[in-house]
ZAMARGU-4260 file (C-alpha; in steps of 0.2 Angstrom, whole numbers, plus 5000, padded with zeros to 4 digits):
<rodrens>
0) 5346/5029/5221 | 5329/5025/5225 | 5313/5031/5212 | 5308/5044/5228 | 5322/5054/5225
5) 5321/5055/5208 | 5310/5069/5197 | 5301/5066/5182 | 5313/5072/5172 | 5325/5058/5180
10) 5336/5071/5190 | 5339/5069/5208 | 5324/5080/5216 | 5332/5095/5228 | 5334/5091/5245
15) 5336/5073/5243 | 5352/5063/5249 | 5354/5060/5230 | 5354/5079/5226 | 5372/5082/5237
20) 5377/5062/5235 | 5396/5060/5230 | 5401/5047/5219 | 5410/5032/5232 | 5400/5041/5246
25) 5389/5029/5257 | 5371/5035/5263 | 5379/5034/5282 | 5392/5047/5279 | 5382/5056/5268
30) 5371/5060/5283 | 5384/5062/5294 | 5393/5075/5284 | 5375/5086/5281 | 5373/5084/5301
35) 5392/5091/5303 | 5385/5106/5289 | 5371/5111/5300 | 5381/5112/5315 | 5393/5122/5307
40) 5381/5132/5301 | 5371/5133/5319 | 5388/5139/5326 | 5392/5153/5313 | 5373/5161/5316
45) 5375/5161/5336 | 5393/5169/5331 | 5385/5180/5322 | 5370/5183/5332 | 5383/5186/5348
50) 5394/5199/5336 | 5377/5209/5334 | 5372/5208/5354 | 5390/5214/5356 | 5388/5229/5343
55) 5371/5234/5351 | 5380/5234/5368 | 5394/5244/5363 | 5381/5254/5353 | 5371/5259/5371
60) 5389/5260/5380 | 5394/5273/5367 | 5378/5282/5371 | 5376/5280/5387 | 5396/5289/5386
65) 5391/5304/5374 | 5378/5305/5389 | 5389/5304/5406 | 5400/5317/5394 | 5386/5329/5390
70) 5381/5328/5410 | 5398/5333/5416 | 5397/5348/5423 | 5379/5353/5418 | 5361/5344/5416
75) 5357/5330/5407 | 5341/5340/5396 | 5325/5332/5392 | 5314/5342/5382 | 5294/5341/5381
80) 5285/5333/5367 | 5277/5351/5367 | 5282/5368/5369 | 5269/5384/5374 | 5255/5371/5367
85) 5258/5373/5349 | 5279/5370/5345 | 5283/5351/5344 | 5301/5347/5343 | 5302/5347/5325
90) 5295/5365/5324 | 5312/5373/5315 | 5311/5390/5329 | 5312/5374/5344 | 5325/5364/5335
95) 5334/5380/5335 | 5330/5385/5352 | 5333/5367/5358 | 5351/5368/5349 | 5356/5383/5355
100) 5354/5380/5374 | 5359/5360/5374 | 5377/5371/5366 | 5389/5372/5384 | 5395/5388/5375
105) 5377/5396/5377 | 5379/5394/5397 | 5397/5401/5396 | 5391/5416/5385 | 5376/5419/5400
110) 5391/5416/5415 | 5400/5431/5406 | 5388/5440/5405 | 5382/5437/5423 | 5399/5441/5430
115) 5400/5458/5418 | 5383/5463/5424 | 5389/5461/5444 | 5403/5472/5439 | 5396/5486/5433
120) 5381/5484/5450 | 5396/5486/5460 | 5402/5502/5452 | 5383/5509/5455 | 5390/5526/5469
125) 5375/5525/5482 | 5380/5541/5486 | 5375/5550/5471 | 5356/5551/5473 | 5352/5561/5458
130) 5362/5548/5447 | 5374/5563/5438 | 5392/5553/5440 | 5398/5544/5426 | 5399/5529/5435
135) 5379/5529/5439 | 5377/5534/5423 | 5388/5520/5414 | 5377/5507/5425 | 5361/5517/5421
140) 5364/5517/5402 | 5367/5497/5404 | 5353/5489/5412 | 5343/5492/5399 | 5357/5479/5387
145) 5358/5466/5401 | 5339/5466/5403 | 5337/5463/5383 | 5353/5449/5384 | 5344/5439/5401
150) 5328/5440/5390 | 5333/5433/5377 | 5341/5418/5386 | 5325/5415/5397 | 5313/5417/5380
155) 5325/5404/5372 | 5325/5391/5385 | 5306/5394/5386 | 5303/5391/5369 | 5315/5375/5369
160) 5309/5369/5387 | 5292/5375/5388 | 5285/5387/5401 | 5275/5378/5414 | 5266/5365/5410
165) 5276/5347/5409 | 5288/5342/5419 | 5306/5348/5411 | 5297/5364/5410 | 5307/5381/5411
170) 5297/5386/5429 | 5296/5368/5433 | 5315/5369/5441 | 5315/5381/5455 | 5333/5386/5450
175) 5325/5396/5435 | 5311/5405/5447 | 5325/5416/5451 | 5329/5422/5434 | 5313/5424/5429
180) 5307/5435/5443 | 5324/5446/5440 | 5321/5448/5423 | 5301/5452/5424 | 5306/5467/5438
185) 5320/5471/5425 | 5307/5478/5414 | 5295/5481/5430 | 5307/5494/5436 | 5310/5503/5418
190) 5293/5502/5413 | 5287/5520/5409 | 5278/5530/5425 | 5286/5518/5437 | 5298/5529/5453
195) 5306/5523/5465 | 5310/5504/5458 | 5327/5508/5459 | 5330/5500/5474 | 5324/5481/5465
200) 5340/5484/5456 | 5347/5473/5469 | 5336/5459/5466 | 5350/5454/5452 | 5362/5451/5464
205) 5353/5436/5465 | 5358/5434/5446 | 5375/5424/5449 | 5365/5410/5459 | 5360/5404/5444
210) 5377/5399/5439 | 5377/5386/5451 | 5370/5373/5439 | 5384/5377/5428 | 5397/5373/5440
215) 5400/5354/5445 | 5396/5347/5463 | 5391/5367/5468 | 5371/5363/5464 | 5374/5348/5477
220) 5382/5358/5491 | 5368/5373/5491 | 5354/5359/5490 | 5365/5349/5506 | 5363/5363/5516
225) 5347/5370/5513 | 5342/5353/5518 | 5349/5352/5533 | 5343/5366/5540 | 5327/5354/5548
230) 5341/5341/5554 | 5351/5357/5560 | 5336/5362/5572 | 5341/5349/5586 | 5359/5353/5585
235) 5351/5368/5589 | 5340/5364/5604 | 5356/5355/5610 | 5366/5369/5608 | 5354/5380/5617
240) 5355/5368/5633 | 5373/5370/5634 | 5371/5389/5632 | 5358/5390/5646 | 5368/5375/5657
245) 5385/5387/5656 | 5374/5404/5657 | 5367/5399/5673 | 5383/5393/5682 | 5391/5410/5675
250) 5376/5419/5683 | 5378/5413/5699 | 5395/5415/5700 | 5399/5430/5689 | 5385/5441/5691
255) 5394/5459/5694 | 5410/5452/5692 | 5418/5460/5679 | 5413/5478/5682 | 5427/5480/5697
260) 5440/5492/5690 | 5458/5498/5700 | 5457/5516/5696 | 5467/5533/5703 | 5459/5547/5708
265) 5463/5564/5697 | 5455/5580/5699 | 5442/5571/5707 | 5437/5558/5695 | 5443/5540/5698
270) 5450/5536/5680 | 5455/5519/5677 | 5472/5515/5668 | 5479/5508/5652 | 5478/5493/5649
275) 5464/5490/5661 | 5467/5483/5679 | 5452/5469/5684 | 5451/5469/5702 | 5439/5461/5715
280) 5425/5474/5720 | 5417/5471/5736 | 5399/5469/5739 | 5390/5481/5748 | 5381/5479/5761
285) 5364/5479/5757 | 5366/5468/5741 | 5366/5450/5749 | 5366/5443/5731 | 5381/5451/5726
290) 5394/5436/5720 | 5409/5433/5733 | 5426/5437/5725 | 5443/5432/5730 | 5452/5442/5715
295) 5466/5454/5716 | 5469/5468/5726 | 5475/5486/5716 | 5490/5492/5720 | 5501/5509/5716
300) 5500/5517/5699 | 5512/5529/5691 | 5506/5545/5685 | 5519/5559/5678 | 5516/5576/5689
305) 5523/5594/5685 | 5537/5600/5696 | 5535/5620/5697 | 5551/5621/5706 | 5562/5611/5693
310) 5551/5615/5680 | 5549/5596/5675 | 5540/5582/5677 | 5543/5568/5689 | 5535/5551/5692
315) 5524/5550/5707 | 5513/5534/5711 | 5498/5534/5720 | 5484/5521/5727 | 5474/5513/5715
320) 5456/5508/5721 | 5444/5496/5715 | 5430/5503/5707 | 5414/5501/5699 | 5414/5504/5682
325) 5403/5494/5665 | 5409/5480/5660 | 5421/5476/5646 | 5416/5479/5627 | 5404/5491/5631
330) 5394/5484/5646 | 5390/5469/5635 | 5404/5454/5640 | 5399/5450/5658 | 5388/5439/5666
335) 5375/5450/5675 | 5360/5443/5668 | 5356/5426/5657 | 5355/5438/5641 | 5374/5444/5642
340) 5379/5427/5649 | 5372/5418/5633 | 5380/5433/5623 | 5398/5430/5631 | 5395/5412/5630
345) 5393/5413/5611 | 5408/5424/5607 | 5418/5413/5617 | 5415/5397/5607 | 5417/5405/5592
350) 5436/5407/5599 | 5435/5425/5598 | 5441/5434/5613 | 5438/5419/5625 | 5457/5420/5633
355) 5454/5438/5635 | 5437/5434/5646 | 5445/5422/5654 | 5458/5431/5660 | 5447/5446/5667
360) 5438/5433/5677 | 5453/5427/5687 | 5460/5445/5693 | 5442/5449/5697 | 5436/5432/5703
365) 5451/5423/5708 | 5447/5404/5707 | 5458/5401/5694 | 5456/5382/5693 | 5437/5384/5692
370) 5437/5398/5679 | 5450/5389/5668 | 5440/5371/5668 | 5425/5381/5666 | 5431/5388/5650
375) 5441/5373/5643 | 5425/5362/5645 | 5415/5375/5635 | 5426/5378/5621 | 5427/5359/5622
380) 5407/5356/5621 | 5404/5373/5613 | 5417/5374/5600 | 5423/5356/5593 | 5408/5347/5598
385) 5393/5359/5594 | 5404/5364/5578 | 5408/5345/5573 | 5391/5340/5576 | 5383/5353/5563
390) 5396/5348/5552 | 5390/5329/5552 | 5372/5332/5549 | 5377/5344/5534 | 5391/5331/5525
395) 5375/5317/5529 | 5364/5329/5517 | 5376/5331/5506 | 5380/5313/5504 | 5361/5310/5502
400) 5357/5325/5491 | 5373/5319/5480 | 5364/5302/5479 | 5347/5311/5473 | 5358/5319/5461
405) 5366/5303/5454 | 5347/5294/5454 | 5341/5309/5443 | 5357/5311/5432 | 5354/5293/5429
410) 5335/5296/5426 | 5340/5308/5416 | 5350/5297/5405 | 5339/5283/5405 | 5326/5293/5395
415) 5338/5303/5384 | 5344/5287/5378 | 5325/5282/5376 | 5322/5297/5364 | 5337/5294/5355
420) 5331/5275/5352 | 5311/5281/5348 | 5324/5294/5336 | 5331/5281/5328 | 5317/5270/5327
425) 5306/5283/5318 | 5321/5287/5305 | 5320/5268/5302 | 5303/5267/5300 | 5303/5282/5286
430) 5316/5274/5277 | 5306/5257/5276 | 5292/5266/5269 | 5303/5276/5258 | 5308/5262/5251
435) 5291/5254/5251 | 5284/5270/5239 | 5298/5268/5229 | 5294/5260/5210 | 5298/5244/5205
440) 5314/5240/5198 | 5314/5224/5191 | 5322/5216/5174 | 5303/5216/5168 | 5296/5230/5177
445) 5286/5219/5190 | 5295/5215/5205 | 5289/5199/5215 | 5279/5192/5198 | 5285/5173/5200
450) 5298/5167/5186 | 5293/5155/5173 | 5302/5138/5177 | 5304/5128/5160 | 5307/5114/5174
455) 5293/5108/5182 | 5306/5099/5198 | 5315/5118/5198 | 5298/5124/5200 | 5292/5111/5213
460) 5312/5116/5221
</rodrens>
């Protein structure tokens, strides 16, 4: 042992060779075995310091989970710093507030109360002007409990949200502009002195839109296709080509068409027979413009006459002739002018009555092959293509509006899970100066007053 590692006292100084020396050990393996030591203890603190990254991680996975869970079929909430400009979030009326609305209980309580209130709107009797049924009066004597109920709600979200300023506010999302414009002609319409705001009543049919945020992916879909009502306007401008492109052949072709009618003269008025007999009506003379028809020709028809002799009556069939009568569905299916022509044209491709149409054009026209690939092409173009098309550009809004969504769910997250760490970091930092005010506890009553060493080497140590 050499004089450096030894103390005055003729100990070993610590943190000398000599301090952890074994008896037989050489200086070579002495080093060696203190260099294996502090590898070992190198590895245990990166063990330990990955065991604490891996509890931090799970730590933000749980809650980012309790998140994603709480986000699940309703918002993710973020709550202003202040609410009305003089409640901050420790303010025991906002914690409550805040508490009460981030419950899913206190959205299921408003749904029920929605759907009640619908119900007893659609017992109102719109008949009884003077409101003496029980029915009106039943829906009369409630308003006034549904308003209170919907006030409440919105005053509670208000105090917990804010009103307008910030930007979780309560008017800052435009699904609550609805609620709040209800409510406000709620108490409009009872005020005192105020007639004839009655009819504002139906404003709160508007009531169950506001459920949509309650029910998963239904807040997407409304947004989809509101915003595809721009991208809808050039499926519209095509769809308006296609109308005038059809309307104009039909025009041309059909113009007066349908009108021709077999009918049987009785009493001197041609009536026309059930069901009804299209027929090809000649142009006259003097209408050069009228459209050529090739359609059929009317034939005999039945009619039951009374025999005065043998007191019965006996079948007798007489001429039919085709006649000018309106045209079909009271004078509006027919292709007199572009007008009716875009009207058919539009009932048609909604598949409603087309075959029917169809049909009257080839007993009055009588090209079959062009009427029937005249249709077939625009219930192809119309129909399945125009319909198709619109479908597309909404499902691309709603693809895009269900990426918004995700992007502010996840915003949403991201800066919950901020407030919960500037939480926890806050409750850490009272407790370190809790513990800081507290008094000393020591053996002596001065904690961190140095220790007497009766060594001066354990000292020096």
């Amino acid at each position: 042992m050499s004089t450096a590692d030894v103390g005055p006292t003729g100990r070993p100084r610590k943190g000398s060779d000599a301090s952890d020396s074994r008896p037989g050990e050489s200086r070579h393996r002495r080093q060696a075995r203190r260099r294996s030591s502090a590898a070992l203890a190198e590895a245990k603190a990166a063990e330990a310091a990955e065991m604490a990254a891996q509890q931090e991680q799970a730590a933000k996975d749980h809650r980012a989970a309790k998140l994603r869970k709480a986000a699940s079929g309703r918002d993710v909430m973020v709550f202003e710093p202040i609410s009305l400009g003089c409640m901050e979030r420790e303010h025991p009326l906002r914690r409550a507030c805040i508490a009460a609305i981030s419950n899913p209980i206190f959205d299921r309580i408003v749904v029920f109360f929605i759907i009640l209130n619908c119900i007893f709107l659609a017992m109102n009797d719109p008949l009884d002007k003077l409101d003496v049924s029980l029915r009106n009066q039943i829906v009369e004597a409630s308003e006034i409990w549904f308003t209170i109920i919907f006030s409440i709600e919105m005053v509670t979200k208000i105090v917990a949200m804010g009103f307008i300023r910030g930007k979780h506010a309560y008017l800052a999302d435009k699904w609550n502009w609805i609620d709040f414009v209800v409510v406000v002609v709620g108490w409009v319409s009872m005020a005192p002195g105020v007639e004839n705001f009655s009819s504002l009543r139906t404003f709160r049919v508007l009531r169950p839109l506001r459920t949509l945020t309650s029910i998963p992916g239904m807040r997407v879909i409304v947004q989809s296709m509101l915003a595809s009502i721009p991208a809808l306007f050039n499926v519209f401008l095509l769809c308006v080509f296609i109308f005038f492109i059809f309307g104009i052949i039909g025009v041309q072709l059909w113009a007066g068409v349908l009108r021709g009618r077999c009918a049987y003269e009785e009493d001197g008025v041609w009536v026309p027979p059930e069901p009804t007999i299209f027929c090809s009506l000649p142009c006259p003379e003097d209408h050069p413009s009228c459209s050529v028809a090739f359609g059929d020709v009317c034939g005999t028809y039945p009619i039951s006459t009374f025999d005065e002799a043998t007191e019965t009556w006996a079948p007798q069939f007489v001429q039919m002739q085709c006649k000018k009568f309106e045209s079909p569905n009271y004078d509006l299916t027919s292709f007199d002018n572009i007008g009716l022509a875009c009207l058919t044209i539009f009932t048609s491709i909604t598949l409603e009555g087309w075959v029917d149409v169809m049909y009257a054009l080839n007993h009055a026209w009588g090209i079959v092959p062009f009427t029937v690939a005249y249709f077939v092409l625009l219930i192809m173009f119309g129909s399945f293509f125009l319909l198709n098309l619109a479908l597309a550009v909404i499902w691309d809004e709603y693809v895009k509006a269900e990426e918004a969504e995700k992007a502010k769910v996840e915003e949403m997250e991201r800066m919950a899970a901020e407030e919960l760490a500037m939480a926890e970091e806050a409750h850490q930092a009272r407790r370190a100066a809790k513990k800081a005010a507290m008094p000393p506890d020591g053996p002596d009553g001065a904690a961190g007053r140095p220790i007497a060493a009766a060594d001066p080497d354990a000292a020096a140590g």
